[in-house]
C-alpha positions as a LaTeX table, in Angstrom:
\begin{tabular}{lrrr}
\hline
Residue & $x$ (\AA) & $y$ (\AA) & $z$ (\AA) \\
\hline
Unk1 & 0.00 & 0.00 & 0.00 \\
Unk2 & 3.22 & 2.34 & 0.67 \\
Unk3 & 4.41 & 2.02 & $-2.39$ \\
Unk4 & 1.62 & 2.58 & $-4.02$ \\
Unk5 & 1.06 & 5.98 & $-2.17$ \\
Unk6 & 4.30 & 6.81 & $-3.34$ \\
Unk7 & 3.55 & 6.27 & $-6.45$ \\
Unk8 & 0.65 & 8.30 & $-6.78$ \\
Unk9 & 2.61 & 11.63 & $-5.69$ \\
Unk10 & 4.88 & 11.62 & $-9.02$ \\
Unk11 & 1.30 & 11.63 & $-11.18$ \\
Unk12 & 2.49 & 11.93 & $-14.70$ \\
Unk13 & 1.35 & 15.69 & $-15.69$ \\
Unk14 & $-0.50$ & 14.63 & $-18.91$ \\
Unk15 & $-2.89$ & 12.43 & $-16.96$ \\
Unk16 & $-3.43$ & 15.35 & $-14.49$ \\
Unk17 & $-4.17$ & 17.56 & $-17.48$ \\
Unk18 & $-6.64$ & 14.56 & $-18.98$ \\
Unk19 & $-8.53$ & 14.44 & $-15.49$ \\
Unk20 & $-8.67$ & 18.24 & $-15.17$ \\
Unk21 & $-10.06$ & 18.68 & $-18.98$ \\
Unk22 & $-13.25$ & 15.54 & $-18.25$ \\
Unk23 & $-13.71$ & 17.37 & $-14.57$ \\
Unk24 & $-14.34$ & 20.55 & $-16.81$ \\
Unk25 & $-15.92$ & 19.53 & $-20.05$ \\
Unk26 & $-18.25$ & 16.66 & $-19.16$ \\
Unk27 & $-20.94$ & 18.89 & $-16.67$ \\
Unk28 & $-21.12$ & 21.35 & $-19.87$ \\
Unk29 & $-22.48$ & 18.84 & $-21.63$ \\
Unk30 & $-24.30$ & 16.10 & $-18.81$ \\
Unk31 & $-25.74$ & 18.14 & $-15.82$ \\
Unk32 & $-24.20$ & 17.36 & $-12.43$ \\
Unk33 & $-27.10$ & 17.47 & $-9.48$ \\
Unk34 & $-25.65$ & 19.92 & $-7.38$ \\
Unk35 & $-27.45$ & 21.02 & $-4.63$ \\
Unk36 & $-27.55$ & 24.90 & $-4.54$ \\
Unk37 & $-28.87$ & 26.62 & $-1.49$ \\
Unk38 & $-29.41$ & 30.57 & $-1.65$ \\
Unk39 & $-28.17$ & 32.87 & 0.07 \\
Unk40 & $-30.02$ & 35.83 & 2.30 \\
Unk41 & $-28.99$ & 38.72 & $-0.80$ \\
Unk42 & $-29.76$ & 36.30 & $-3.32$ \\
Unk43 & $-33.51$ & 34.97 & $-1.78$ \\
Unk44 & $-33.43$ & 39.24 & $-0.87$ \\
Unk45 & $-33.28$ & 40.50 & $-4.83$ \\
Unk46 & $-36.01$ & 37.97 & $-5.83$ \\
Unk47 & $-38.39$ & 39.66 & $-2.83$ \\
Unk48 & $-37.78$ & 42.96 & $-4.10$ \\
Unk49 & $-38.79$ & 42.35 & $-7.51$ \\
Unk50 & $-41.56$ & 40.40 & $-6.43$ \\
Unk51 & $-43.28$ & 43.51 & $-4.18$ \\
Unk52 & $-42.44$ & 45.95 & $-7.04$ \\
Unk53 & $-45.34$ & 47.52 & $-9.15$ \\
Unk54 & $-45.74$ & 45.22 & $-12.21$ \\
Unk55 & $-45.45$ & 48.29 & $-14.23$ \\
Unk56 & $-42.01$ & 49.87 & $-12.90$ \\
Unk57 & $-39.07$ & 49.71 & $-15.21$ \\
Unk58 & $-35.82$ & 47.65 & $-14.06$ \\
Unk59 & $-32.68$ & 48.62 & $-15.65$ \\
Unk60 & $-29.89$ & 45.97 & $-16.01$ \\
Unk61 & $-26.70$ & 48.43 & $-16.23$ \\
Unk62 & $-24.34$ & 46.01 & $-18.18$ \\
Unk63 & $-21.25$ & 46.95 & $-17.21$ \\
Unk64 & $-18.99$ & 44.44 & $-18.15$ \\
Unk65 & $-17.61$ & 42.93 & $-21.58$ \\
Unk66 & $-15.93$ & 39.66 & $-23.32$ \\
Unk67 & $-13.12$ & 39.59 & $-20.59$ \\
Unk68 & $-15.77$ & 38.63 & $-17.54$ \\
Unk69 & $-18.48$ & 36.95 & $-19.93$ \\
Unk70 & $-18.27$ & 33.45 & $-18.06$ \\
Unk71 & $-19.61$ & 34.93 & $-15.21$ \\
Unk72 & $-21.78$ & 38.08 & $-15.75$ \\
Unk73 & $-23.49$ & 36.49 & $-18.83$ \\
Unk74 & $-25.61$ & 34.11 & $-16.99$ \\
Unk75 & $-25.34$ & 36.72 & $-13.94$ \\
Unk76 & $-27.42$ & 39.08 & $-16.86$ \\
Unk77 & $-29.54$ & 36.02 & $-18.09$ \\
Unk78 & $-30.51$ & 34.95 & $-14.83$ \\
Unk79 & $-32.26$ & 38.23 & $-13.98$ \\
Unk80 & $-33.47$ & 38.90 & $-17.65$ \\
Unk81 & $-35.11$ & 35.63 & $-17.93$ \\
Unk82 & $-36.78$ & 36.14 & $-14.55$ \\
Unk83 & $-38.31$ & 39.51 & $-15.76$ \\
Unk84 & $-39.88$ & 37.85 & $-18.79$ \\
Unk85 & $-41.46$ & 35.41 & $-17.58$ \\
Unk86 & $-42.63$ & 37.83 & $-14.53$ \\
Unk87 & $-44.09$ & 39.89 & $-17.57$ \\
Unk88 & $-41.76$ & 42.93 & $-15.87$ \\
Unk89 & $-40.39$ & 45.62 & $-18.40$ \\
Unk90 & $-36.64$ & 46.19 & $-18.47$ \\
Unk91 & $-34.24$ & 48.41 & $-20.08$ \\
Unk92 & $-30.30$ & 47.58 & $-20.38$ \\
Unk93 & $-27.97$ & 49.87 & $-20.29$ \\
Unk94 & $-24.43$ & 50.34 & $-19.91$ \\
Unk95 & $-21.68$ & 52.84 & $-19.18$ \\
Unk96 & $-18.85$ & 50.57 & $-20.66$ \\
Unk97 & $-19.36$ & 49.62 & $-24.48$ \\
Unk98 & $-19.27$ & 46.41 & $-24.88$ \\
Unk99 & $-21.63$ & 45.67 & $-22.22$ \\
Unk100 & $-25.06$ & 46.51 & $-24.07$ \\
Unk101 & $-24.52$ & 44.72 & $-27.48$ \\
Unk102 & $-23.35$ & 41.59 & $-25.27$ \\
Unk103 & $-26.62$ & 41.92 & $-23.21$ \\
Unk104 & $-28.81$ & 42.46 & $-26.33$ \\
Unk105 & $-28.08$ & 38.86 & $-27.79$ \\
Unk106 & $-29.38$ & 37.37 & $-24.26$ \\
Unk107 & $-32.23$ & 39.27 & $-24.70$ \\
Unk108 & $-33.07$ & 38.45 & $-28.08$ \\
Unk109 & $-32.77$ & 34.76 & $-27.50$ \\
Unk110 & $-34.56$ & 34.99 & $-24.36$ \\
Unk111 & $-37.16$ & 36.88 & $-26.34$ \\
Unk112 & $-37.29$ & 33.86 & $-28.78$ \\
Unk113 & $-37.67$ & 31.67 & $-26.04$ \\
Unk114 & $-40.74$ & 33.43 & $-24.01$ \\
Unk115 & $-42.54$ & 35.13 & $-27.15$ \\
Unk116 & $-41.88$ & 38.64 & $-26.09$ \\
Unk117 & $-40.94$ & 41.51 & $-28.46$ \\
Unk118 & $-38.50$ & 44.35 & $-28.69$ \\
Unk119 & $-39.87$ & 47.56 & $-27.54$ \\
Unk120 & $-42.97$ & 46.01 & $-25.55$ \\
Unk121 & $-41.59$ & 43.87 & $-23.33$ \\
Unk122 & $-37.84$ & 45.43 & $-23.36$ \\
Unk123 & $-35.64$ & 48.16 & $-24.01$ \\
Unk124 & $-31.98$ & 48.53 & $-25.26$ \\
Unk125 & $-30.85$ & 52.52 & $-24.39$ \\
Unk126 & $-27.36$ & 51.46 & $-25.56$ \\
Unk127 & $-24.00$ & 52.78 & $-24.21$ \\
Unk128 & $-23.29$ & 56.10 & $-23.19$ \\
Unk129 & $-20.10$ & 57.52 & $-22.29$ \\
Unk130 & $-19.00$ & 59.86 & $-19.48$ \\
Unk131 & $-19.60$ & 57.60 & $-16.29$ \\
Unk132 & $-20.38$ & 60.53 & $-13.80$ \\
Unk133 & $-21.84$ & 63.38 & $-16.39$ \\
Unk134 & $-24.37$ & 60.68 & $-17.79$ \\
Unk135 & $-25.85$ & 59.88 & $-14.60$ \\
Unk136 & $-26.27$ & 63.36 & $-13.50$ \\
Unk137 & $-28.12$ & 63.92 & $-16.64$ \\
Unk138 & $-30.06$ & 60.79 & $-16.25$ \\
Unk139 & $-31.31$ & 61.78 & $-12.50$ \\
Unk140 & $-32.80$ & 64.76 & $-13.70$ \\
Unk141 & $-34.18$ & 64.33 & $-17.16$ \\
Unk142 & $-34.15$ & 60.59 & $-18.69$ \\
Unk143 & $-35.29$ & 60.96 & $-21.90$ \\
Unk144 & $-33.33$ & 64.40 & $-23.14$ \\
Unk145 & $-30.20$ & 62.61 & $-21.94$ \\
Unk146 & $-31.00$ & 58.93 & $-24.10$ \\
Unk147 & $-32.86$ & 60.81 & $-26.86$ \\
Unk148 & $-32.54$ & 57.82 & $-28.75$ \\
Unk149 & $-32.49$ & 54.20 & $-27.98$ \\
Unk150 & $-29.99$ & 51.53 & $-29.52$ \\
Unk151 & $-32.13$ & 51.47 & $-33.19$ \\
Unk152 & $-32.13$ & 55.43 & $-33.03$ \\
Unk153 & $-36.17$ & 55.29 & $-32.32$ \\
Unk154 & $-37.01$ & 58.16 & $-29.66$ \\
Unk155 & $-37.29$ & 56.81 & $-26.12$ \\
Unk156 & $-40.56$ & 58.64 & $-25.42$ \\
Unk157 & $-42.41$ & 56.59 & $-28.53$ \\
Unk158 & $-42.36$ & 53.17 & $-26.56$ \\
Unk159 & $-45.24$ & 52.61 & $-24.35$ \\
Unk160 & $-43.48$ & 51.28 & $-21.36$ \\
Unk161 & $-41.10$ & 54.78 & $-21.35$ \\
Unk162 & $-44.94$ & 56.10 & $-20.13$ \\
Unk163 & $-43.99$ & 58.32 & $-16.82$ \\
Unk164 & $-40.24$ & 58.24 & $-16.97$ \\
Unk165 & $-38.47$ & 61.15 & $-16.44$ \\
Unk166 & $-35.72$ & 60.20 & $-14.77$ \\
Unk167 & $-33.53$ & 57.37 & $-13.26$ \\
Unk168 & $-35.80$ & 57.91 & $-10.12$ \\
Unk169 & $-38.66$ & 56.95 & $-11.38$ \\
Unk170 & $-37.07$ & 53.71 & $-12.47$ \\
Unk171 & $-37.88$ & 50.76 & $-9.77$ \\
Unk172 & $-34.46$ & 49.09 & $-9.28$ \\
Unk173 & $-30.86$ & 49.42 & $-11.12$ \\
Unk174 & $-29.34$ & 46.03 & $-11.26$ \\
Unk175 & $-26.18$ & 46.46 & $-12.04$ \\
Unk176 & $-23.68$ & 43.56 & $-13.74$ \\
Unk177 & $-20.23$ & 44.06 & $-13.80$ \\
Unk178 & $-16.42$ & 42.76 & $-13.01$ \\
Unk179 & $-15.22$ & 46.45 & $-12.45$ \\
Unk180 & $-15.62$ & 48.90 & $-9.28$ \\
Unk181 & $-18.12$ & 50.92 & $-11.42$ \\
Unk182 & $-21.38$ & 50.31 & $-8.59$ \\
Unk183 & $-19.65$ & 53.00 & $-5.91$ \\
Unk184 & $-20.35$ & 55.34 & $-8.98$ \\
Unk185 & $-24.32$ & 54.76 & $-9.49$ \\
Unk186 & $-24.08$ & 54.97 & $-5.43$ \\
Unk187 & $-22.85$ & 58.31 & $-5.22$ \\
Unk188 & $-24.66$ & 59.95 & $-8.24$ \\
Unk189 & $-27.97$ & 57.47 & $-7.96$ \\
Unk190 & $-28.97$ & 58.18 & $-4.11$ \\
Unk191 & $-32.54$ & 57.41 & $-3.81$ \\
Unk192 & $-32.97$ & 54.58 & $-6.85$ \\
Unk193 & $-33.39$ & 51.19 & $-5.40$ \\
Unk194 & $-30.01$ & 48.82 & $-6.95$ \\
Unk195 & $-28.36$ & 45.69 & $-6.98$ \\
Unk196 & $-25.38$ & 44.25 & $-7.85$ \\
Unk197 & $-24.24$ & 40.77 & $-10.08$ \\
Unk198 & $-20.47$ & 40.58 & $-9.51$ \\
Unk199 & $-18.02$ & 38.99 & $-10.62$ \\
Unk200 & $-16.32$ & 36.20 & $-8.05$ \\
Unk201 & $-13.08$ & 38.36 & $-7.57$ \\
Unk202 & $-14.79$ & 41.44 & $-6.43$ \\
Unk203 & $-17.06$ & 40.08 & $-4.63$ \\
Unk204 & $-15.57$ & 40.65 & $-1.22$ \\
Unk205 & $-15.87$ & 44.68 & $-1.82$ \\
Unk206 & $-19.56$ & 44.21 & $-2.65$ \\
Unk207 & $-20.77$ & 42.85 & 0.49 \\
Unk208 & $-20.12$ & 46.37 & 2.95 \\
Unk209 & $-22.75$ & 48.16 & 0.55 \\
Unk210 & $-25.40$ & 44.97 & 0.89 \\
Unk211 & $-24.41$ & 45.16 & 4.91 \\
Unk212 & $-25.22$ & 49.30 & 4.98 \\
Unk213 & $-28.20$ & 48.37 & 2.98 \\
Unk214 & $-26.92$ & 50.53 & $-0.36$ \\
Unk215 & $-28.00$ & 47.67 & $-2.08$ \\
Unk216 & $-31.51$ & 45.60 & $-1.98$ \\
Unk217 & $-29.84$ & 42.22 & $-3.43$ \\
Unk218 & $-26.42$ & 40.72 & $-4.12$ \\
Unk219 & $-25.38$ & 38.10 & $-6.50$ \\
Unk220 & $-22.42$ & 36.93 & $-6.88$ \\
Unk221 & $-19.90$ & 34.92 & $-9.43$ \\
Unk222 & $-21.40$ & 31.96 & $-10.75$ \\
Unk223 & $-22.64$ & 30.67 & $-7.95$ \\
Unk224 & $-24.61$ & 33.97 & $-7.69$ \\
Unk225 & $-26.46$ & 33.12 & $-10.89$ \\
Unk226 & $-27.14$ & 29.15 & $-9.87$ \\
Unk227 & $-28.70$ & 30.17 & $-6.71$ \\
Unk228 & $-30.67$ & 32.78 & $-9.02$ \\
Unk229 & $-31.90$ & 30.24 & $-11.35$ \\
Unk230 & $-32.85$ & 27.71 & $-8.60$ \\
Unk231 & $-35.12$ & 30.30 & $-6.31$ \\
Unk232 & $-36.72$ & 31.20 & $-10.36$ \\
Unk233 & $-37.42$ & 27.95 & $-11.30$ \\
Unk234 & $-35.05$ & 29.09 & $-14.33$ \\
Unk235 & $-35.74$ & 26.09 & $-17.34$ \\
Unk236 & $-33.89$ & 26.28 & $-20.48$ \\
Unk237 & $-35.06$ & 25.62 & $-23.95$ \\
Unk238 & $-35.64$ & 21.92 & $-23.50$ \\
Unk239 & $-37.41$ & 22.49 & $-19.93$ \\
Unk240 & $-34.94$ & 21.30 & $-17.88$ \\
Unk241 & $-34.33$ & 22.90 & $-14.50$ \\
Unk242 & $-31.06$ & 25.52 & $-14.40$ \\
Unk243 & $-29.30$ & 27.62 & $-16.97$ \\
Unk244 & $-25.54$ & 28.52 & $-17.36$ \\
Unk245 & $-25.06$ & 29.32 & $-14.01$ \\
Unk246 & $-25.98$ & 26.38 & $-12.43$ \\
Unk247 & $-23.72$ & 23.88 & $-15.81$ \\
Unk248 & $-20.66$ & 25.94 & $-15.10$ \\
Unk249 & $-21.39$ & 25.53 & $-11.25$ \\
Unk250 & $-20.87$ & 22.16 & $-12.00$ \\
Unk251 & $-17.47$ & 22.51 & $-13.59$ \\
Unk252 & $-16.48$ & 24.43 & $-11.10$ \\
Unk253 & $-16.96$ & 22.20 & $-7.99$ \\
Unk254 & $-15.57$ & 19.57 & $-9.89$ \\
Unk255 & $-12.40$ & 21.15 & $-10.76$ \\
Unk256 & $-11.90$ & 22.31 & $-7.19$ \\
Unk257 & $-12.84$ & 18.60 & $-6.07$ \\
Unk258 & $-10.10$ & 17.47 & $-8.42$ \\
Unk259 & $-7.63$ & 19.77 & $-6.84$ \\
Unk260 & $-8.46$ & 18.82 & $-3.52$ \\
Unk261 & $-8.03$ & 15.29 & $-4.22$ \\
Unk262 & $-4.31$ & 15.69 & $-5.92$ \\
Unk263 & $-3.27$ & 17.89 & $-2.86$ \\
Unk264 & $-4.34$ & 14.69 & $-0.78$ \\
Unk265 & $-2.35$ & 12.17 & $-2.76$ \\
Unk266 & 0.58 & 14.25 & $-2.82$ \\
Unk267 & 0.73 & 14.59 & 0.54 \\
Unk268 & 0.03 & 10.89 & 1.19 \\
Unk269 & 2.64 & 10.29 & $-1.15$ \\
Unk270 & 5.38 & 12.14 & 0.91 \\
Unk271 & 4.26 & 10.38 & 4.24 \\
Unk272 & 4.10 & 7.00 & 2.59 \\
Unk273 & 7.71 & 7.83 & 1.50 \\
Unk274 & 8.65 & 8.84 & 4.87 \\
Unk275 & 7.66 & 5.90 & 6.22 \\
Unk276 & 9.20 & 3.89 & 3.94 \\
Unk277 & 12.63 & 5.79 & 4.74 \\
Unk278 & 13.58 & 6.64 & 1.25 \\
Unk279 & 15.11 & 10.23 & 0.70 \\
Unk280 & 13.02 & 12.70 & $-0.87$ \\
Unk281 & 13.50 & 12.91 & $-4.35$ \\
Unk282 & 15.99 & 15.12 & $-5.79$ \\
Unk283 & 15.02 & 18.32 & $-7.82$ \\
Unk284 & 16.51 & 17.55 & $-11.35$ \\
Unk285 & 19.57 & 20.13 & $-12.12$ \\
Unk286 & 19.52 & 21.59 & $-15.80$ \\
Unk287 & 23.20 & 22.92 & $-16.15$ \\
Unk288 & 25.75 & 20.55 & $-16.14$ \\
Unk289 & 28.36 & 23.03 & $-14.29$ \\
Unk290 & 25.54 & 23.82 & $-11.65$ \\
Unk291 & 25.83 & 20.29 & $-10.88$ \\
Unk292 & 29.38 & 20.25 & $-10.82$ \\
Unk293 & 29.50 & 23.20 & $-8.33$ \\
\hline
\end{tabular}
């Protein structure tokens, strides 16, 4: 049994690589029962939509691009998916370019997928530049600030734009990103309900505003999203339960499982070989006169 313990520390590399490339592919493509329990920001953001008038407009601020997409695309396809089939009007919006045209194919496939339609159901105001002199402009008059939405149609001609005349009168911001961009709609936004889907790595400066109540709801990373999806009864196309949150969830845990378990058999090895009394093997030496010296 030593021996074999042994062994197993000196794992040949390309059968590490093999394990860690099944771990990751095979939940993207067979679904891996995880069970996902919310969290109190997570079960939080679903109340607060819930208790909102069914005619107040969200806006999902998509402040994020290709760089973060494994995480704030089903972070942004969570929510939007919930607001469909809630029947709840939304806008998206973002203050970093990429963000909106990104958050514009979810919606059109999501669209597909619950028979809504552009400009009834949804809104896309675009990008806008200027971070601080934008939302100024959009706290005191909305519309003169957009003029125009995404296919250069006035903002004012959609129905659901009824009564908006500025970001105040908008019934939550929920705001996806990878960046520090949320203390900005904090300090220029102060009285519009909001609510953040962050990326893993900055989630630890998120959760001070969701403690001093700055923010109504909190999701965050991929798990974020899975926990989303699971509270939603989120279904995808072929009406099975969980989106992209909860497949890559899957991937995750495994490949963190996997890690785990090689930590384990490395250290087993070196105490097998311990016990054993054999030296500890010697770090190869590249240069021939490094040896020599």
């Amino acid at each position: 049994m030593l021996p074999l313990l042994v062994r197993l520390r000196d794992i040949d590399r390309r059968i590490v690589s093999l394990l860690t490339l099944l771990v990751l592919a095979v939940p993207l493509l067979v679904r891996v029962p995880l069970p996902i329990e919310a969290f109190p920001a997570t079960k939080d953001l679903k109340a607060f939509i819930d208790q909102m008038p069914r005619d107040k407009l969200v806006l999902i601020a998509c402040d994020w691009d290709a760089s973060v997409k494994g995480e704030c695309d089903p972070l942004t396809t969570a929510m939007m998916d919930y607001l469909m089939r809630e029947n709840r009007p939304f806008a998206i919006f973002g203050l970093i370019p990429q963000g909106p045209e990104l958050a514009e194919v979810i919606a059109r496939d999501l669209a597909k997928k619950h028979g809504k339609q552009y400009g009834a159901d949804y809104l896309n105001w675009g990008y806008r530049p200027n971070f601080t002199t934008t939302l100024i402009a959009m706290m005191s008059d909305l519309p003169a600030t957009l003029k125009t939405d995404v296919r250069d149609v006035d903002v004012t001609s959609y129905p659901m734009m009824k009564g908006i005349r500025s970001l105040k009168d908008v019934g939550l911001i929920y705001n996806v990103t990878g960046t520090g961009i949320l203390s900005i709609y904090i300090q220029f936004c102060g009285g519009v309900p909001l609510a953040e889907g962050g990326t893993a790595v900055i989630g630890p400066e998120l959760y001070p505003y969701l403690q001093s109540g700055q923010l109504v709801g909190l999701l965050v990373g991929l798990g974020g999203a899975a926990q989303f999806e699971t509270i939603t009864d989120f279904k995808d196309e072929r009406g099975e339960p969980g989106g992209e949150g909860l497949r890559r969830m899957g991937s995750q845990s495994l490949g963190h499982l996997l890690v785990m378990v090689l930590i384990v058999l490395g250290n087993l090895g070196v105490w097998a070989e311990r016990r054993l009394g054999r030296p500890r093997h010697e770090q190869p030496v590249d240069d021939p006169e490094d040896a020599e010296s």
